[in-house]
C-alpha positions as CSV (number, residue, x, y, z in Angstrom):
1,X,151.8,92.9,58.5
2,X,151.9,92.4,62.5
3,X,154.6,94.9,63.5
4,X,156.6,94.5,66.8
5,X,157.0,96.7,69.8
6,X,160.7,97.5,69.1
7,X,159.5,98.3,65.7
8,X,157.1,100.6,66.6
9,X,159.3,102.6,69.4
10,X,162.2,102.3,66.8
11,X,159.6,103.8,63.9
12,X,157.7,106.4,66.5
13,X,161.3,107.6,68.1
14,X,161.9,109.6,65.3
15,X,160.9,112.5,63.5
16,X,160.6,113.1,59.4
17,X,164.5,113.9,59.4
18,X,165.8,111.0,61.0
19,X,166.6,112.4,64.4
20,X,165.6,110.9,67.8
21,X,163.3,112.4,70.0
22,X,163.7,113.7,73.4
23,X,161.3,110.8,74.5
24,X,158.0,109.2,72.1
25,X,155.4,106.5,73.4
26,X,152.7,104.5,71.4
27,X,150.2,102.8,73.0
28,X,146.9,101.1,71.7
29,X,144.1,102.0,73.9
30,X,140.3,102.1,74.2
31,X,138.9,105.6,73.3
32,X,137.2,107.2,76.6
33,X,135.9,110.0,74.7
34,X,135.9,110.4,70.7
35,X,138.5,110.7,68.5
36,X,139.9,111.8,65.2
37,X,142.7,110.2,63.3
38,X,145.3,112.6,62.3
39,X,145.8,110.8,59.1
40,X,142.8,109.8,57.6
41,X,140.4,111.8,60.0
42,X,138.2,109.1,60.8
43,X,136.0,109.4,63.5
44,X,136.7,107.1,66.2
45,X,133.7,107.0,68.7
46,X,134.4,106.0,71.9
47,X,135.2,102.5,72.8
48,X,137.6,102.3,69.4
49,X,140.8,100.7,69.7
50,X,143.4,103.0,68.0
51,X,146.9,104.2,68.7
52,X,147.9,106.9,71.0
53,X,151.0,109.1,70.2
54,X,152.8,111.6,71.9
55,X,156.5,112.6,72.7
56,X,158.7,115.8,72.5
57,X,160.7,116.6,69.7
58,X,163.5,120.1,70.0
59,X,161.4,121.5,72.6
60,X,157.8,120.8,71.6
61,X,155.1,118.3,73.1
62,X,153.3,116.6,70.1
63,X,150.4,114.1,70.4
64,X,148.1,112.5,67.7
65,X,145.8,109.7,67.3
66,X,145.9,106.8,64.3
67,X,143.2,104.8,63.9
68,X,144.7,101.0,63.5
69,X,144.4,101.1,59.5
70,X,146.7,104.1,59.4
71,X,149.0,103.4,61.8
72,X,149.8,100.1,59.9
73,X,150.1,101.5,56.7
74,X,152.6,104.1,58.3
75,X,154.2,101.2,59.5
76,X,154.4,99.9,56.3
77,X,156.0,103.3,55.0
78,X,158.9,103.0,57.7
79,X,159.4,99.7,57.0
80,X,160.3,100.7,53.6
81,X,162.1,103.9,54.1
82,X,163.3,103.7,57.6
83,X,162.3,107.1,58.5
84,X,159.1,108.8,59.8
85,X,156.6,110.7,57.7
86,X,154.5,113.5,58.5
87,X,151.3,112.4,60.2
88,X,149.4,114.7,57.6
89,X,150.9,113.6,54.7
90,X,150.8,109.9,55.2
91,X,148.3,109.1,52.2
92,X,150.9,111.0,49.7
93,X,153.9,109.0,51.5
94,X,152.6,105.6,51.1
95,X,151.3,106.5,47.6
96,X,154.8,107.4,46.8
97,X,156.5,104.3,48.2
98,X,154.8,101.7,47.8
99,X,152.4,102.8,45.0
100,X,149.0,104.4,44.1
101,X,147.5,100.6,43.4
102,X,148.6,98.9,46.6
103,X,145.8,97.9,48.5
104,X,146.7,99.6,51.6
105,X,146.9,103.4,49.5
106,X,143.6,102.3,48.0
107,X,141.8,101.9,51.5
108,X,143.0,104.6,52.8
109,X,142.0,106.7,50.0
110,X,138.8,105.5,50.2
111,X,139.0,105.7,54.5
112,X,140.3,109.7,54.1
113,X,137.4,110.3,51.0
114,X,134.2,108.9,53.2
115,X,135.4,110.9,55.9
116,X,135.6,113.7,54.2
117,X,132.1,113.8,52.4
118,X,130.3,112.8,55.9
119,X,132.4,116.3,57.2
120,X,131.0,118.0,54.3
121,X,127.6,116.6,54.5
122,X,127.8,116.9,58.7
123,X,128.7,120.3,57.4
124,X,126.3,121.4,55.1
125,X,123.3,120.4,57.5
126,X,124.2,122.6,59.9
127,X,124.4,125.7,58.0
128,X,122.1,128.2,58.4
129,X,119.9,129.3,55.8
């Protein structure tokens, strides 16, 4: 689902409680240097469209990257609850709402598990033995 730009600053403008934020801005940009996404951590090299967070909420600067698939499915969660979720608990969100067989959940799962065995992998290689 294509979401609009009044979506996404109404979605991004607030916080997992429902409050507004001092100020929040999404963009989509064009890595200059790699990336992680906060959600699924996928490695974005550089040169990988993805989303760009950042704002102040009671005090405190936060900033985070989504790569496109998570930010959609988030968008996907607001769209059915109205309020934000915790950028580290997205999979369990979406699973929640809108079910552990929905396509979406199911390719992130699989996005988040990849990722994870490559770390592990990555990882393991570079232990000393």
């Amino acid at each position: 689902a294509q979401v609009t730009h009044e979506q996404t600053n109404d979605r991004c403008s607030r916080d997992c409680a429902g409050s507004v934020m001092t100020f929040w801005s999404v963009n989509v940009v064009r890595g200059r240097k790699p990336h992680r996404c906060a959600s699924c951590y996928a490695d974005m090299p550089i040169g990988t469209l993805h989303y760009a967070c950042s704002g102040k909420h009671d005090g405190e600067f936060h900033a985070y990257r989504h790569c496109i698939g998570c930010f959609d499915l988030g968008s996907m969660v607001f769209n059915e609850t109205r309020e934000a979720y915790q950028v580290d608990e997205l999979g369990e969100t979406a699973a929640y709402y809108l079910g552990d067989d929905a396509p979406e959940v199911l390719a992130f799962k699989a996005r988040s598990k990849w990722h994870a065995a490559q770390r592990r992998a990555h990882l393991t290689q570079e232990q000393p033995r």
